[in-house]
C-alpha positions as CSV (number, residue, x, y, z in Angstrom):
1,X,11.5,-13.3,0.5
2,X,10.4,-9.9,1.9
3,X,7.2,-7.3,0.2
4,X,9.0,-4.3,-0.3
5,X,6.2,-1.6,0.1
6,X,7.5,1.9,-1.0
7,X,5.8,4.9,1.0
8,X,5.8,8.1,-0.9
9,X,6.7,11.3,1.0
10,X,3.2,12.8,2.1
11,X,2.9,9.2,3.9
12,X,6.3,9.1,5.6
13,X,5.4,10.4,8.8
14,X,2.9,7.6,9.8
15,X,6.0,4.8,9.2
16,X,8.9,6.6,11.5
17,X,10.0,8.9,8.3
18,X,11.1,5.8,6.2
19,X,10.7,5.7,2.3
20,X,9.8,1.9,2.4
21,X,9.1,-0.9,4.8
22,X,10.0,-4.5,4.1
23,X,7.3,-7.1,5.4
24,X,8.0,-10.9,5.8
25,X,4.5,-12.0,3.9
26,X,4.0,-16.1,4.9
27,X,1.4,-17.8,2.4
28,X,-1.2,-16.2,0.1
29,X,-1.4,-12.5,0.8
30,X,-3.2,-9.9,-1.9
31,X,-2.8,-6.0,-1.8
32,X,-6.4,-5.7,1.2
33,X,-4.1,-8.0,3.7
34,X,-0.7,-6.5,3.1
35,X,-2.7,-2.5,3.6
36,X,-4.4,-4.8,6.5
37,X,-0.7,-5.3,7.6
38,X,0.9,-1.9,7.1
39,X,-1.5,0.0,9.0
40,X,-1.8,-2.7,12.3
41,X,-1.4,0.2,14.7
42,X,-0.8,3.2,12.1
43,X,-4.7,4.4,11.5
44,X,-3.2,7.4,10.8
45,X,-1.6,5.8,7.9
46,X,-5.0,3.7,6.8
47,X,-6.9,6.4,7.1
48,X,-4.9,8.0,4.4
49,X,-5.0,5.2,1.8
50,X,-8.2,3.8,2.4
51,X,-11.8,5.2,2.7
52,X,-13.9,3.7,5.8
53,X,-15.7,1.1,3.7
54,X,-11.9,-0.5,3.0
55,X,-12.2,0.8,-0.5
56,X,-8.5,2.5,-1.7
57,X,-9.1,6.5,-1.5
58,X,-9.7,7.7,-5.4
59,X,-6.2,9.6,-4.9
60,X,-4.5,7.0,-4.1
61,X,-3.4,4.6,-7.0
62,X,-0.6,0.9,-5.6
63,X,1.0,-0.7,-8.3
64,X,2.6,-4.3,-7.6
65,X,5.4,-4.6,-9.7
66,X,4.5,-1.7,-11.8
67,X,1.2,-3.0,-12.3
68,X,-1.8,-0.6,-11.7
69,X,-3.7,-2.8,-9.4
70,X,-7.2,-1.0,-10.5
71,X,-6.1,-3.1,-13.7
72,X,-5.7,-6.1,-12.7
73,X,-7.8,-7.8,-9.5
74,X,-8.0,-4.2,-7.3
75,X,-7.4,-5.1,-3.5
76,X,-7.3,-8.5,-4.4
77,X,-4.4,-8.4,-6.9
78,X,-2.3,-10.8,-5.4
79,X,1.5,-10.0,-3.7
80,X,4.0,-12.4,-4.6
81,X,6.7,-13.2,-2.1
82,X,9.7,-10.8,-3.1
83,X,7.1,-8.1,-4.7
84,X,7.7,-4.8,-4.6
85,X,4.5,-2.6,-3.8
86,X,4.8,1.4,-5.0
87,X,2.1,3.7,-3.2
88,X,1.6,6.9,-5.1
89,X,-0.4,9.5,-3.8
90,X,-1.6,12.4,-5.9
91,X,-1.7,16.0,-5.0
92,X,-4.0,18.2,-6.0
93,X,-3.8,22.1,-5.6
94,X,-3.7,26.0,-8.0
């Protein structure tokens, strides 16, 4: 059963203009191997969510099934087959 990952609008550009991809996850994955996915030739994309030492940007929050995942096991909070996966990106401005 596909990961549904749901890309919010600032992010739509570096995935063809789509508001979600669905990946085919086989085995164990956690939130670090599907990003590791999701950017394969988009560093564009990576570069947005995550900072160079593979830490999640502090504006960018992923929740996996409405769970926060900086509440649960961070980039490690594991994906379960069928899971959707909600990337929110804040903006800031005055």
């Amino acid at each position: 059963m596909p990961v549904t990952v749901l890309i919010p609008t600032l992010l739509r550009p570096y995935v063809d203009g789509r508001s979600e991809v669905s990946m085919d996850l086989h085995g164990r994955h956690d939130v670090c191997s599907l990003l590791d996915r999701l950017g394969e030739g988009r560093p564009l994309l990576e570069q947005r969510i995550r900072e160079e030492t593979g830490a999640l940007r502090r504006y960018v929050n992923i929740y996996v099934d409405g769970e926060d995942v900086r509440r649960l096991d961070g980039l490690g909070t594991a994906v379960p087959a069928g899971a959707t996966v909600m990337i929110v990106q804040s903006v800031a401005g005055g």
